[in-house]
PyMOL CGO cylinders between C-alpha atoms (Angstrom):
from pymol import cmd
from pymol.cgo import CYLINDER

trace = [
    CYLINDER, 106.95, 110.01, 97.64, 107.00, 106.42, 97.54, 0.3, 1, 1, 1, 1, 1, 1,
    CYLINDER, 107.00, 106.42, 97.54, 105.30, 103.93, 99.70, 0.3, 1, 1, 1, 1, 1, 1,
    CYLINDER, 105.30, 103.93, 99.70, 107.61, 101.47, 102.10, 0.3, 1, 1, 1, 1, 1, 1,
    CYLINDER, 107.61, 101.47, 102.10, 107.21, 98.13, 100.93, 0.3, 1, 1, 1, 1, 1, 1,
    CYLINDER, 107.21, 98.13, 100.93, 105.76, 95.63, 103.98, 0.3, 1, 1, 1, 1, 1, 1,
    CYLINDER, 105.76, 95.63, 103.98, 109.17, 93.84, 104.77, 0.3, 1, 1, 1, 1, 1, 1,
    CYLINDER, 109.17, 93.84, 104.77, 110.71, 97.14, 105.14, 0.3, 1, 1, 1, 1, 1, 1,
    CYLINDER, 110.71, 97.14, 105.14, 108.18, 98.28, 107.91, 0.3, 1, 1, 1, 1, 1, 1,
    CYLINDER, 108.18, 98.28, 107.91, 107.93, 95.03, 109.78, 0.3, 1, 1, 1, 1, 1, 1,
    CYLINDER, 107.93, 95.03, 109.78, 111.60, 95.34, 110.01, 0.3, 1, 1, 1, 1, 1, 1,
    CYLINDER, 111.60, 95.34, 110.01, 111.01, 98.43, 111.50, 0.3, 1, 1, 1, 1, 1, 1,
    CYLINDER, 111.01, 98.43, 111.50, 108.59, 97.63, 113.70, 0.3, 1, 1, 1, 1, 1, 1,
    CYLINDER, 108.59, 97.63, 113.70, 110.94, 94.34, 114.78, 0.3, 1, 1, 1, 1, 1, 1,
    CYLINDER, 110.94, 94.34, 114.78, 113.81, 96.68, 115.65, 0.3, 1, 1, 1, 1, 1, 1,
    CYLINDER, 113.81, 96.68, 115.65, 111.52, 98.95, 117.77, 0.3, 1, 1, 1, 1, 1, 1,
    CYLINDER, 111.52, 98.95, 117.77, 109.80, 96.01, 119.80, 0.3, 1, 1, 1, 1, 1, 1,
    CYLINDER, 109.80, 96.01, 119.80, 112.84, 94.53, 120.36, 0.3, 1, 1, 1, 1, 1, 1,
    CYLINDER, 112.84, 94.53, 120.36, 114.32, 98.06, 121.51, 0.3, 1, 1, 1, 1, 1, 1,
    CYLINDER, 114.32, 98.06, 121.51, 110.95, 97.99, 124.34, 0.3, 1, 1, 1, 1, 1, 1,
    CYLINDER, 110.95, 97.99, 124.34, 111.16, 94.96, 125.08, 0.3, 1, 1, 1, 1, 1, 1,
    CYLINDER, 111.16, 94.96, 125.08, 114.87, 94.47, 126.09, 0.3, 1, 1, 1, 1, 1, 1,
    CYLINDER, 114.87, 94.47, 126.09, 115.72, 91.60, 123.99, 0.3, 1, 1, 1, 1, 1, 1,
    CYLINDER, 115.72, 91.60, 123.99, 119.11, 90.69, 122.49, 0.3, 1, 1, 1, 1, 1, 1,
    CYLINDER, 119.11, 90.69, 122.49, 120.43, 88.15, 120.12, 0.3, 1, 1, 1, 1, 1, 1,
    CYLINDER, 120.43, 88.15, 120.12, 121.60, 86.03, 123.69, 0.3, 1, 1, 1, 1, 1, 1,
    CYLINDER, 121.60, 86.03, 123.69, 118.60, 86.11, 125.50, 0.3, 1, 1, 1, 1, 1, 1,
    CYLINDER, 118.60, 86.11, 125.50, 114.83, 87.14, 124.94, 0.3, 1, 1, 1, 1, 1, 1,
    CYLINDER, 114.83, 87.14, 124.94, 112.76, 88.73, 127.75, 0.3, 1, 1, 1, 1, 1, 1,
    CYLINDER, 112.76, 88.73, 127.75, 109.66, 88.01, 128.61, 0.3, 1, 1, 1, 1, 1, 1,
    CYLINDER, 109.66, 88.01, 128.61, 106.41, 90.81, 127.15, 0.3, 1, 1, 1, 1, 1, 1,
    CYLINDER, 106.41, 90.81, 127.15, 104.63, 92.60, 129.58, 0.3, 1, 1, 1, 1, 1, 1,
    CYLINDER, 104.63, 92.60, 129.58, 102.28, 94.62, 127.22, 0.3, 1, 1, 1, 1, 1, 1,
    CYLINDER, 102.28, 94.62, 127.22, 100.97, 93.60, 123.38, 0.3, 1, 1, 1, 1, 1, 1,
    CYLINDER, 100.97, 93.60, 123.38, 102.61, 95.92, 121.13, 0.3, 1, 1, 1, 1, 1, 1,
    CYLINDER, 102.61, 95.92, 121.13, 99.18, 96.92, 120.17, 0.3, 1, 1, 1, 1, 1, 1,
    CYLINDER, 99.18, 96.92, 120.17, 98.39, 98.57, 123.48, 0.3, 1, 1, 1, 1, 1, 1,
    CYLINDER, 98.39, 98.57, 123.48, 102.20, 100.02, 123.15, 0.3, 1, 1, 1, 1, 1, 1,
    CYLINDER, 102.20, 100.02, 123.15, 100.67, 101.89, 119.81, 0.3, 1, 1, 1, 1, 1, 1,
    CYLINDER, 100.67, 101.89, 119.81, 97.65, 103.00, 121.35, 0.3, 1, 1, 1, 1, 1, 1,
    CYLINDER, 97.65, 103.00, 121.35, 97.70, 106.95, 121.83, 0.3, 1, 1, 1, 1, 1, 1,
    CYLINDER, 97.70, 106.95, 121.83, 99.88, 108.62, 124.77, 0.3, 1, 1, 1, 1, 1, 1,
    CYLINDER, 99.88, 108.62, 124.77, 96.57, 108.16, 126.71, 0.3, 1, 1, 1, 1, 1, 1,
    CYLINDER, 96.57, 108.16, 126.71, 96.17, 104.79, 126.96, 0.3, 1, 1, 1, 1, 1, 1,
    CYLINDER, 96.17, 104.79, 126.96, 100.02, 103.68, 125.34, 0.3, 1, 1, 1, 1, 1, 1,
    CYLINDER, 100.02, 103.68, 125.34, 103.28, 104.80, 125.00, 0.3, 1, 1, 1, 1, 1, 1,
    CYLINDER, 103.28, 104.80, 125.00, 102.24, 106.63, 121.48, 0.3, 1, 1, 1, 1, 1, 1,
    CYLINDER, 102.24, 106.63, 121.48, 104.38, 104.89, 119.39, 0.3, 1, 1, 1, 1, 1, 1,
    CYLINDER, 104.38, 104.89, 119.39, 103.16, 103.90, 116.18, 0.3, 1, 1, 1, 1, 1, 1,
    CYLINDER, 103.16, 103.90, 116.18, 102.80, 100.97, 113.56, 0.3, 1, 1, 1, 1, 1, 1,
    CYLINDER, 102.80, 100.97, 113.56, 105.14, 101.83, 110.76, 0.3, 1, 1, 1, 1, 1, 1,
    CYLINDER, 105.14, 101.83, 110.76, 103.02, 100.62, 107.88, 0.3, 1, 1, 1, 1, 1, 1,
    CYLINDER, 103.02, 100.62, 107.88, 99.89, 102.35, 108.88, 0.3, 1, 1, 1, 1, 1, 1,
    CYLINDER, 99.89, 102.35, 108.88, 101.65, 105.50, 109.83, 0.3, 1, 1, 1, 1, 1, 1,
    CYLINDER, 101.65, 105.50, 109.83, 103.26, 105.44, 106.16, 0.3, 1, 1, 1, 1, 1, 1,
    CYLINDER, 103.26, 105.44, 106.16, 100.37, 104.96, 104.59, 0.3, 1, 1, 1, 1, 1, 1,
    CYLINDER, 100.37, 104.96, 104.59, 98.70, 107.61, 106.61, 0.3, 1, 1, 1, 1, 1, 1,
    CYLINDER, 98.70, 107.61, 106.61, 101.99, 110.09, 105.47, 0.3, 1, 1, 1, 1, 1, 1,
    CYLINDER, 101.99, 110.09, 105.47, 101.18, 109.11, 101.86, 0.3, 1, 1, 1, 1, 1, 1,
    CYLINDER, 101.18, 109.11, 101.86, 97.10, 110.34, 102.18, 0.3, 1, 1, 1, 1, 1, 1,
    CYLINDER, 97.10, 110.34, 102.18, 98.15, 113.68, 103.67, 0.3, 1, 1, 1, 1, 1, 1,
    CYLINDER, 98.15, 113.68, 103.67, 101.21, 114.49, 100.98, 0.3, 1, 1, 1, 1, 1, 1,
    CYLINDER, 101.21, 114.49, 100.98, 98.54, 113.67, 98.08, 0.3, 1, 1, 1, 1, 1, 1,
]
cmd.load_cgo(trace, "trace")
């Protein structure tokens, strides 16, 4: 299993806030809530998660 290089998650991550956030290539909304509150657990957050920490997370448990 390989890691995900860095461009490849904050792409990721881009397409996701965007997604949240409602914004399109016309017009960009304004943001409510950091995106590090949205990846806070479904307790305090919506549970969503960073993608590179969650990879790298993936990688510790498959070793």
């Amino acid at each position: 299993m390989a890691k995900l290089p860095s461009s490849t998650c904050g792409v990721v991550d881009r397409l996701i806030r965007n997604f949240i956030w409602g914004r399109n290539e016309d017009k960009e909304k304004l943001h409510l809530v950091k995106w590090s509150n949205i990846c806070q657990p479904k307790k305090r957050g919506l549970g969503l998660r960073a993608s590179q920490p969650f990879n790298e997370a993936l990688l510790v448990k498959l070793r």
